[in-house]
N, C-alpha and C positions, 0 to 999 in steps of 0.2 A: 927855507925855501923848498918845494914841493914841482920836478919837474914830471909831466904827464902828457906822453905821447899818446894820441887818436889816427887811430887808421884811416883810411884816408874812403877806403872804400863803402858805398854805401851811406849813409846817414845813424845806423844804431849806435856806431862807437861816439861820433859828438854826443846824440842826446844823451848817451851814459854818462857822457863827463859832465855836462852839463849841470846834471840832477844831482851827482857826488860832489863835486866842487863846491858847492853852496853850504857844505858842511863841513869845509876844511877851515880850521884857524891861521893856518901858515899861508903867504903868496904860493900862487901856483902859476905856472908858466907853464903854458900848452906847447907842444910842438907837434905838426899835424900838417898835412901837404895841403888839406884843406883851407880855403880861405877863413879868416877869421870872421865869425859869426855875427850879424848885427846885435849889439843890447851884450856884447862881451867884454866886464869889464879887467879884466885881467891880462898879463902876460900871453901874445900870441907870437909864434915865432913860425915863419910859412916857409917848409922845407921844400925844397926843389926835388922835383921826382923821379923816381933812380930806374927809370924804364929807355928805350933805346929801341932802334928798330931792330938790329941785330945783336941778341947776345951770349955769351959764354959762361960757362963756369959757373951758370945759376943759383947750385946748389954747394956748391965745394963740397963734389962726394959726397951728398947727399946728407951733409952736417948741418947743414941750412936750409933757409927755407928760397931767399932770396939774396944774393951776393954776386951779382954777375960783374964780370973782369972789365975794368978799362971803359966805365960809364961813369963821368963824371958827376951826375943826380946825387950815385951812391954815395963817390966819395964828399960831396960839399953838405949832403945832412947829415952824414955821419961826424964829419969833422963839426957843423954847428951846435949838434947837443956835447960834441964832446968839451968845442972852447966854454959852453954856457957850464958845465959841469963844472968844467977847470976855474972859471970865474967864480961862481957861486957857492963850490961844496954843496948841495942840497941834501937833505938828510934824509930822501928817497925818493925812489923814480917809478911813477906806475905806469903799467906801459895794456894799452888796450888798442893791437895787440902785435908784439914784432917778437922773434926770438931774437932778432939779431939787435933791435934794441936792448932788447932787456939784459945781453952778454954784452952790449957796451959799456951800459950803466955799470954793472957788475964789476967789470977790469977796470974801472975807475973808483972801485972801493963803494960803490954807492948801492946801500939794499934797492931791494927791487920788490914791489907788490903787482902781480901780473893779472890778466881776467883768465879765468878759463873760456874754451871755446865745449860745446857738447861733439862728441863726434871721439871717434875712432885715431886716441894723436899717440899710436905706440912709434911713429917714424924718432930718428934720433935725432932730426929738430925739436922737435914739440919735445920729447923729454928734458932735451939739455936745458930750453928754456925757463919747464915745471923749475925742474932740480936744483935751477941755482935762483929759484924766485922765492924769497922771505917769506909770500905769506900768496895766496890763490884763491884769488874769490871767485866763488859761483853763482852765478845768480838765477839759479831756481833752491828751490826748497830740499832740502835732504831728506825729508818726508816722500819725496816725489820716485826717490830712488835715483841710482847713478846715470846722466846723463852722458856721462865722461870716461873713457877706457883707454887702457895705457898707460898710466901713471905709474912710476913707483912708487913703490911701499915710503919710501920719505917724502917722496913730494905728496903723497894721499895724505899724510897725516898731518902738511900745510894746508888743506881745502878750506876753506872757511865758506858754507852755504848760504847767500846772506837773503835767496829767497827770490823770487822775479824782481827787477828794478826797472821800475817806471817810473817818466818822468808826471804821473800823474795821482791824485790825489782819489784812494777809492771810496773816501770816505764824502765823497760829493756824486758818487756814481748812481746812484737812487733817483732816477727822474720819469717819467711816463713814455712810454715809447712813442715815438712822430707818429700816428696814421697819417694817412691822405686818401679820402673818400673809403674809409674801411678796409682800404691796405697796410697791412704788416711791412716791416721794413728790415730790408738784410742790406749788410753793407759787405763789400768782399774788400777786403785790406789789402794791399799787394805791397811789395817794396821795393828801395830803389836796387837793389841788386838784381834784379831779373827775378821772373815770376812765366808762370804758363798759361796764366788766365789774362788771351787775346781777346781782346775787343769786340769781336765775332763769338766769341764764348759765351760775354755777357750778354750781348744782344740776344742771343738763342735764349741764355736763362731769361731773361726779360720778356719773350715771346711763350713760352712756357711756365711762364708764373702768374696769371694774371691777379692772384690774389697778394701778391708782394708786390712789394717798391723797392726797385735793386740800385744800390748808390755805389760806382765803384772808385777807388781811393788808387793811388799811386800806379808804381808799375812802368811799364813804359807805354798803357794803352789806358789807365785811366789816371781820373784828374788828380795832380798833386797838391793836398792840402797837410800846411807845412803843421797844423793843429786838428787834429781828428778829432780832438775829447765828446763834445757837443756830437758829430756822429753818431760816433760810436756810443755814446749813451740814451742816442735816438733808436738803436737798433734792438729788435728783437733777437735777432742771428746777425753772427759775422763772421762772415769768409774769410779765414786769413793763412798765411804761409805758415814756418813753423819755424820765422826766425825768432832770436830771442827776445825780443826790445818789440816785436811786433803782440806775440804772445801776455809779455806783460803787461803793455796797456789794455787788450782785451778784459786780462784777466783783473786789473785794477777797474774797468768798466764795470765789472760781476754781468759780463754776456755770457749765453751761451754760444758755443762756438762750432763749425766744420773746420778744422784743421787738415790745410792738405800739402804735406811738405813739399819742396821744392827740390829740383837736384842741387847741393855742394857739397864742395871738396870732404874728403872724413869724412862723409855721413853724417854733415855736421843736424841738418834740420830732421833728417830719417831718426836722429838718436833723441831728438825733444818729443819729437812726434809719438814713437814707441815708449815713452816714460808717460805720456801724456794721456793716451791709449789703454796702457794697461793701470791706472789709475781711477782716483774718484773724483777725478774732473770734469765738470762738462761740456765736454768736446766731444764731437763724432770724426775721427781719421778717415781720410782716404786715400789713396794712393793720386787718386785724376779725379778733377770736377768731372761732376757728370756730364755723359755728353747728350742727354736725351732732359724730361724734364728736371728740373732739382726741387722741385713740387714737395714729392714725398721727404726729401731729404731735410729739405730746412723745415717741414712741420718736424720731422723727429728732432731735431735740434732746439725748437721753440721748446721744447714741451721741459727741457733740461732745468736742473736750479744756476741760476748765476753766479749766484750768493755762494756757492761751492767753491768758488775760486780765490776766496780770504785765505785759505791754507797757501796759495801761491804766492802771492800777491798780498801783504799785510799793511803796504804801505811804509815800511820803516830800512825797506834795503838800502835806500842810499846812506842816510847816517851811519845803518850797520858798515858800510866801505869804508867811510871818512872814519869810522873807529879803528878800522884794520888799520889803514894809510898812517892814521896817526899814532897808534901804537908800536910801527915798524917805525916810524921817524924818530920815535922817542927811543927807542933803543930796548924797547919789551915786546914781547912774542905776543902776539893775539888772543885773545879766549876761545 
């Protein structure tokens, strides 16, 4: 048995589990504050959320990320994976992404294969987490250069790079791009975590593009479609942030891309961004969508190769997890 926590926040960490699960031979039981997904057929266990309108002691000295004192959320998921641990033995725990799960799992004897996040994690949560997790997967390419700072020299020599993981298939991404009456088409991605490209944003680039057809996706100001592929494979350019789960289905599309990070916590998208950047990727970075036309901007992006984006995105990351998962289960170190 194979227990595997998903954050709660946002939508990238499900569709991670999603795409790696499918390649696990062991049951897997999810546990996730999120509600359990239509078309899921496995183990879903729905943790209560350890949030509060007043709280203390958030951090215990700053050893943690999240542990605030005297909020029952905390105490009743922490006790549920621990009865399901105590019930099952499970013969590893992936956790994408908690430190304080993965030091649960841990004190319960149980390995631990953790995700990396990119970003700047030398705080002494994020190491403690690295340091006692079995095995650390990445998912961009180790060709790309390091995404990730902070690590010790033991927990680096856990990294297992398994390459962007998309829940999509790039070897179907080859189709004709949409015109509509001799308009080129860009799509700007946004996600559910928060994004800067307002509603009033689009509109201006929509007003200042008359040779593009601008389709915008998520966010909290455009449409959410829970399946982009078909989009995003209609697209000549695509706008997108520089979360990681957004980045690889582009890059599994083989678009070219404007990437333009978003603020979070560690620098977490500022550090994809900058690998991204200084690479042979086709991508143009910018720090802010432009605020006047994006005219000249998405022609320089047309003009890029898509097909450049197979060194990111090879299509084989999620098996490469369920390899790591299952070679930590089995009681062998990873390759």
């Amino acid at each position: 048995m194979i227990g595997y926590y998903v954050h709660h926040h946002g939508r990238g960490h499900l569709v991670r589990a999603q795409a790696v699960v499918v390649h696990l031979a062991e049951p897997v039981t999810v546990f996730s504050s999120l509600p359990r997904p239509d078309g899921w057929t496995g183990e879903w266990v729905v943790l209560p959320l350890d949030t509060a309108e007043a709280v203390t002691g958030q951090t215990a000295y700053g050893r943690l990320h999240w542990v605030p004192t005297g909020v029952p959320g905390l105490r009743d998921r922490m006790a549920a994976v621990a009865r399901w641990i105590a019930r099952t033995a499970p013969t590893v725990f992936v956790v994408d992404v908690s430190v304080e799960i993965t030091l649960l799992a841990r004190l319960h004897g149980v390995p631990v294969v953790t995700f990396a996040l990119p970003g700047e994690r030398e705080d002494a949560a994020h190491r403690l987490g690295y340091d006692i997790s079995d095995a650390i997967v990445a998912t961009w390419p180790a060709s790309a250069g390091e995404c990730l700072t902070g690590l010790s020299a033991s927990a680096a020599r856990r990294v297992h790079h398994v390459g962007g993981l998309s829940r999509y298939d790039p070897s179907a991404a080859r189709v004709p791009a949409a015109g509509e009456s001799g308009r080129r088409h860009a799509v700007v991605l946004t996600g559910a975590g928060g994004d800067g490209f307002t509603a009033e944003l689009v509109r201006s680039a929509r007003r200042t593009t008359p040779g593009w057809r601008i389709t915008h996706l998520g966010g909290g100001s455009g449409r959410w479609v829970d399946d982009p592929w078909d989009l995003l494979r209609s697209a000549d350019v695509v706008v997108v942030h520089a979360g990681q789960n957004a980045i690889a289905d582009v890059a599994a599309a083989r678009r070219p891309a404007i990437v333009v990070p978003q603020p979070r916590p560690h620098g977490e998208q500022s550090a994809t961004a900058r690998v991204l950047a200084g690479g042979r990727w086709p991508v143009i970075v910018v720090d802010d969508p432009p605020e006047g036309s994006w005219a000249p901007l998405l022609e320089r992006a047309a003009g890029l190769d898509g097909d450049a984006w197979s060194g990111w995105v090879d299509g084989a990351a999620a098996p490469r997890t369920a390899q790591i998962i299952a070679d930590v289960a089995g009681g062998r170190l990873p390759a």
